[in-house]
N, CA and C atoms as an extended XYZ file, in Angstrom:
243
Properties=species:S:1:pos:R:3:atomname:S:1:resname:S:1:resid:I:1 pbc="F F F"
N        80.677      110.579      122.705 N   UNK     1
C        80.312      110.945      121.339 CA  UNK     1
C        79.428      109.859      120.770 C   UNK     1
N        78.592      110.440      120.608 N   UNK     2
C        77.251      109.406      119.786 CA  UNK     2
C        77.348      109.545      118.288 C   UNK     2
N        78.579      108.657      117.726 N   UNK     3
C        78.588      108.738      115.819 CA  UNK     3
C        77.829      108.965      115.522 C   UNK     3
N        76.536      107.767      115.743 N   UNK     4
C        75.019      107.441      115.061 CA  UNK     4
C        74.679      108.782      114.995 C   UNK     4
N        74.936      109.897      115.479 N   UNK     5
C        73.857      110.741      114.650 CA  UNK     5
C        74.214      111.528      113.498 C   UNK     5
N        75.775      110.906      113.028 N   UNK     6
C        76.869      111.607      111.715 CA  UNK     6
C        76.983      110.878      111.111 C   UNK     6
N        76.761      109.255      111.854 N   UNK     7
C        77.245      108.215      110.178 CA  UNK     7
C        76.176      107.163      110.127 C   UNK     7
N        75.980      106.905      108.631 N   UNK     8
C        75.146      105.890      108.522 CA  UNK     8
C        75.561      104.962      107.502 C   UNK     8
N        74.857      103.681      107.062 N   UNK     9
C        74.807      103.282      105.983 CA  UNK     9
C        73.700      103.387      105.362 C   UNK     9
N        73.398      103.023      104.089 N   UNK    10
C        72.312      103.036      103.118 CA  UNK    10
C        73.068      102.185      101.882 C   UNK    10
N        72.152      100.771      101.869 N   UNK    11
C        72.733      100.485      100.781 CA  UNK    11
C        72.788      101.028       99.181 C   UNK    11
N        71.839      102.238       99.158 N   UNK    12
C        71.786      103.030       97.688 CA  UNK    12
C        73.065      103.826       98.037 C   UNK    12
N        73.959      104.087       98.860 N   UNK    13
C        75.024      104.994       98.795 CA  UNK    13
C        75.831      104.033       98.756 C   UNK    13
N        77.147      104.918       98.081 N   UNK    14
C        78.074      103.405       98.140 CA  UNK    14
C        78.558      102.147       98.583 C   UNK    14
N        77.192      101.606       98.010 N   UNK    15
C        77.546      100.073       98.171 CA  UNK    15
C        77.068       99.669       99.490 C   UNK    15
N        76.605      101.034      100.539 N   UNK    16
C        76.517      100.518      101.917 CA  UNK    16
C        77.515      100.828      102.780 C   UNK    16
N        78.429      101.572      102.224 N   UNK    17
C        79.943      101.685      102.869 CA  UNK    17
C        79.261      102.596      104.288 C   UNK    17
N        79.423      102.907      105.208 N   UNK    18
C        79.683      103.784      106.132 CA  UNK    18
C        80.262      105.400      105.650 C   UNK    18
N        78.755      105.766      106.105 N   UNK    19
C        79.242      107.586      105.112 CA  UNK    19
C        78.711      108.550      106.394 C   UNK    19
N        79.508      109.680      106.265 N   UNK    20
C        78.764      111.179      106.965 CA  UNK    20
C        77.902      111.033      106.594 C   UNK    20
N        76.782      111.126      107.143 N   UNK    21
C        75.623      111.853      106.958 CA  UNK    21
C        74.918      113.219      105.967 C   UNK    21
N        74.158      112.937      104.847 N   UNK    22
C        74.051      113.970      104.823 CA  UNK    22
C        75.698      114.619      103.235 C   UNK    22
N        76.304      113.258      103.257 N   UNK    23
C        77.290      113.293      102.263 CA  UNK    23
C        77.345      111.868      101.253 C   UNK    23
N        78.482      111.797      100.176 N   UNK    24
C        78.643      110.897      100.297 CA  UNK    24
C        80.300      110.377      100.291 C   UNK    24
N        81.045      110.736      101.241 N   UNK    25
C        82.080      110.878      101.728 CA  UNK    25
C        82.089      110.036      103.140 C   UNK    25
N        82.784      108.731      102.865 N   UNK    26
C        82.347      107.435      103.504 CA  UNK    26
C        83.865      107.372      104.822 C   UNK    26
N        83.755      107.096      105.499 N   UNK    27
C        84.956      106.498      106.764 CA  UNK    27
C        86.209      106.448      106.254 C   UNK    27
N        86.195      105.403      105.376 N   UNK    28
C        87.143      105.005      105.012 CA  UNK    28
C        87.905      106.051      104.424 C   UNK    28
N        87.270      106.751      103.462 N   UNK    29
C        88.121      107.901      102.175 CA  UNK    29
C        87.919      109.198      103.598 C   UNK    29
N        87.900      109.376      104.424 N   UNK    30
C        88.106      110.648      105.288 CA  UNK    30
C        89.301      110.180      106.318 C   UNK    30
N        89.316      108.851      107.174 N   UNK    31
C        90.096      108.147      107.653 CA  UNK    31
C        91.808      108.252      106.631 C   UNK    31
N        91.689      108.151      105.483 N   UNK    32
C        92.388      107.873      104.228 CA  UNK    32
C        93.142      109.086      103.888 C   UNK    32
N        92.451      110.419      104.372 N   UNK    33
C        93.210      111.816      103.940 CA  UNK    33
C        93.819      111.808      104.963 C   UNK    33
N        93.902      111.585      106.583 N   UNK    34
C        94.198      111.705      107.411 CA  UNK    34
C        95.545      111.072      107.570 C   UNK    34
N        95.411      109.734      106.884 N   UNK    35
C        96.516      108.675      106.952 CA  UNK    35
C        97.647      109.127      105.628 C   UNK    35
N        96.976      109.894      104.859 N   UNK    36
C        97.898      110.811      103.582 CA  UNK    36
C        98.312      112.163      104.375 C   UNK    36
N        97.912      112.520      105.661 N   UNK    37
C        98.736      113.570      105.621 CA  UNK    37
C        97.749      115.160      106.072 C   UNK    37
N        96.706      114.799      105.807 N   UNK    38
C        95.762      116.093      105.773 CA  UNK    38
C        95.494      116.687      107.044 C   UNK    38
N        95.279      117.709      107.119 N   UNK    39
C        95.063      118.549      108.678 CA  UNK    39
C        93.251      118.518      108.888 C   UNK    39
N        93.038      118.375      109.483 N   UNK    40
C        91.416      118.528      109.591 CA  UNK    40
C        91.099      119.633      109.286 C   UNK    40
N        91.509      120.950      108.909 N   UNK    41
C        91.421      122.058      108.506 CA  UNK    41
C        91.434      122.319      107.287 C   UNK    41
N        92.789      121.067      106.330 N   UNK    42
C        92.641      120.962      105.094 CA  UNK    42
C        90.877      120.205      104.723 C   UNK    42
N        90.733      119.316      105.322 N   UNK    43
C        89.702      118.074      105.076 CA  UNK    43
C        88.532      119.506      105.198 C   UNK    43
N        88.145      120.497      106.044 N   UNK    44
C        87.048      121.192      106.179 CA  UNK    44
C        87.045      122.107      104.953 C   UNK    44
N        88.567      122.317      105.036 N   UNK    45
C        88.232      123.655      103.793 CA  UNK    45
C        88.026      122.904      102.216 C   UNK    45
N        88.520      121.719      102.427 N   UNK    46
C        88.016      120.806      100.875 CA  UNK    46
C        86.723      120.597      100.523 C   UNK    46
N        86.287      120.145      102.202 N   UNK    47
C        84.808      119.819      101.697 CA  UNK    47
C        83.548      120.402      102.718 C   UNK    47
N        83.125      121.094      102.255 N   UNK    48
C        82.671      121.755      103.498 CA  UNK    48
C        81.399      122.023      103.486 C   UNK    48
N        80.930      120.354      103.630 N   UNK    49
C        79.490      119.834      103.886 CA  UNK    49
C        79.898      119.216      104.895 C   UNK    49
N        81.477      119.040      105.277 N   UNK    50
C        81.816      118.222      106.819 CA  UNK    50
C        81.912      119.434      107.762 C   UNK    50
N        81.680      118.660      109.296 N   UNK    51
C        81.503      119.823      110.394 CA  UNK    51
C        82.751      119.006      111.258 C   UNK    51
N        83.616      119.911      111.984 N   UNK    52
C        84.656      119.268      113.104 CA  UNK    52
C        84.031      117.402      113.605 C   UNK    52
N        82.687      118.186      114.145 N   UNK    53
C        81.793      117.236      114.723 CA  UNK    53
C        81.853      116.277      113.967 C   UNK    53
N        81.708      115.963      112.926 N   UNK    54
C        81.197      114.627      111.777 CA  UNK    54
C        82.447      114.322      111.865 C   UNK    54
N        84.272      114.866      111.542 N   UNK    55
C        84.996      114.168      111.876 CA  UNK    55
C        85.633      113.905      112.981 C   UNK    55
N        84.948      114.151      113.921 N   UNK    56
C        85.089      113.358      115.285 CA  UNK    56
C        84.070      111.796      115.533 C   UNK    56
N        83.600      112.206      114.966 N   UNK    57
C        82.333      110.886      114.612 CA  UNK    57
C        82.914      109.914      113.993 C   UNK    57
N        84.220      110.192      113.146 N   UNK    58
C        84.509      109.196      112.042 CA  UNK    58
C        85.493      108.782      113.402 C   UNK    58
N        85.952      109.062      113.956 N   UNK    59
C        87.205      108.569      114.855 CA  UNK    59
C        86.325      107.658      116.253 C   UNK    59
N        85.423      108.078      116.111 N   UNK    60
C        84.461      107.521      117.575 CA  UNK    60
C        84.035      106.266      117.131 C   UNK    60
N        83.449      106.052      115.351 N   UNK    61
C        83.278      105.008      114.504 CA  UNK    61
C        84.290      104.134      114.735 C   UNK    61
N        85.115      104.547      114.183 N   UNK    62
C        86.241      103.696      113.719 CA  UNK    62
C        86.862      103.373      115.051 C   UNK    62
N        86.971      103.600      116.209 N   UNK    63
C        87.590      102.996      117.481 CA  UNK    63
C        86.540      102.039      117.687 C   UNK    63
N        85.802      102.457      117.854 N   UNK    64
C        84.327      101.372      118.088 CA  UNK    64
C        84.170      100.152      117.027 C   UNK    64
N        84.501      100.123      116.268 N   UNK    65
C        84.700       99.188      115.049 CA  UNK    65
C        86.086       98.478      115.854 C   UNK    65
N        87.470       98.788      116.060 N   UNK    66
C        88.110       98.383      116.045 CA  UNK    66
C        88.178       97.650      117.645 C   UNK    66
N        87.174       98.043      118.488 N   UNK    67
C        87.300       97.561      119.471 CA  UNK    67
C        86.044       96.066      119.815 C   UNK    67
N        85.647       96.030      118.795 N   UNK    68
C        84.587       94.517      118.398 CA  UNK    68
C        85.743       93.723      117.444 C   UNK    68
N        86.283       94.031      116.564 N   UNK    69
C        87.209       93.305      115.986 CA  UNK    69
C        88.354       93.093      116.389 C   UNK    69
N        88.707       91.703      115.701 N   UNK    70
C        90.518       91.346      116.263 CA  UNK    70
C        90.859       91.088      114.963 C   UNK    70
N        90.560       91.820      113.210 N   UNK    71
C        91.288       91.494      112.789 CA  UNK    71
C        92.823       91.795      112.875 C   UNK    71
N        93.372       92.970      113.745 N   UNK    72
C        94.917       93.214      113.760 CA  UNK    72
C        95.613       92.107      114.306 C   UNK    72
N        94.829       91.517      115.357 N   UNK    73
C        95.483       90.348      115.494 CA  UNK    73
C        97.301       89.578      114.872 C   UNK    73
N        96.467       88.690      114.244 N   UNK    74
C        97.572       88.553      113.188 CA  UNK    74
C        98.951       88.820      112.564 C   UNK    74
N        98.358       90.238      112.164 N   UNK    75
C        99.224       91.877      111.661 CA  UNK    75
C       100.298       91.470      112.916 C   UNK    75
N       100.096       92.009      113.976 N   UNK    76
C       100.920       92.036      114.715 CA  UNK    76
C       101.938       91.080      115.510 C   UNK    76
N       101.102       89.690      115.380 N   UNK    77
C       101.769       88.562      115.475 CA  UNK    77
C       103.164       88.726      114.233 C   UNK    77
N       102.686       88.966      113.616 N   UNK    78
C       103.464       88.493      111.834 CA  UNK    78
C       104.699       89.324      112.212 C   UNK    78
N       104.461       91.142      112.497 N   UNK    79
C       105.884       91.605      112.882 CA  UNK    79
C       106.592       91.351      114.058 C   UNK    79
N       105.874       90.936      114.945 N   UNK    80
C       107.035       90.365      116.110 CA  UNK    80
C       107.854       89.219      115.529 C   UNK    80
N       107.531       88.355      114.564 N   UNK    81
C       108.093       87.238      114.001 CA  UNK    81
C       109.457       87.590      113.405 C   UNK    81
């Protein structure tokens, strides 16, 4: 899955945040319904300038993000403690 062709930044869109394409409905706040509970079916029928595709993009993003970073690091040190 090639995100880049569903997400971008632009710093005139919020702030630069990482958004769908084409929206302005950013990683984080789609990542965020998911982690509240939402079915991807709810998330399509809410907003439905998103395609399956774009939120598969947000999950291809966000692994790829998390696999250059070690902030969990830490996090996880702290609960084994």
């Amino acid at each position: 899955m090639d995100w880049k062709t569903y997400i971008h930044s632009d710093p005139k869109i919020l702030l630069g945040k990482p958004v769908v394409k084409g929206t302005r409905l950013s990683v984080e706040f789609i990542l965020g319904l998911f982690s509240e509970g939402w079915t991807q079916q709810q998330i399509l029928e809410s907003y439905p300038t998103l395609s399956a595709i774009a939120i598969q993009a947000v999950f291809a993003f966000a692994a790829e993000c998390l696999k250059e970073d070690v902030f969990y690091t830490p996090l996880l040190s702290a609960e084994a403690g």
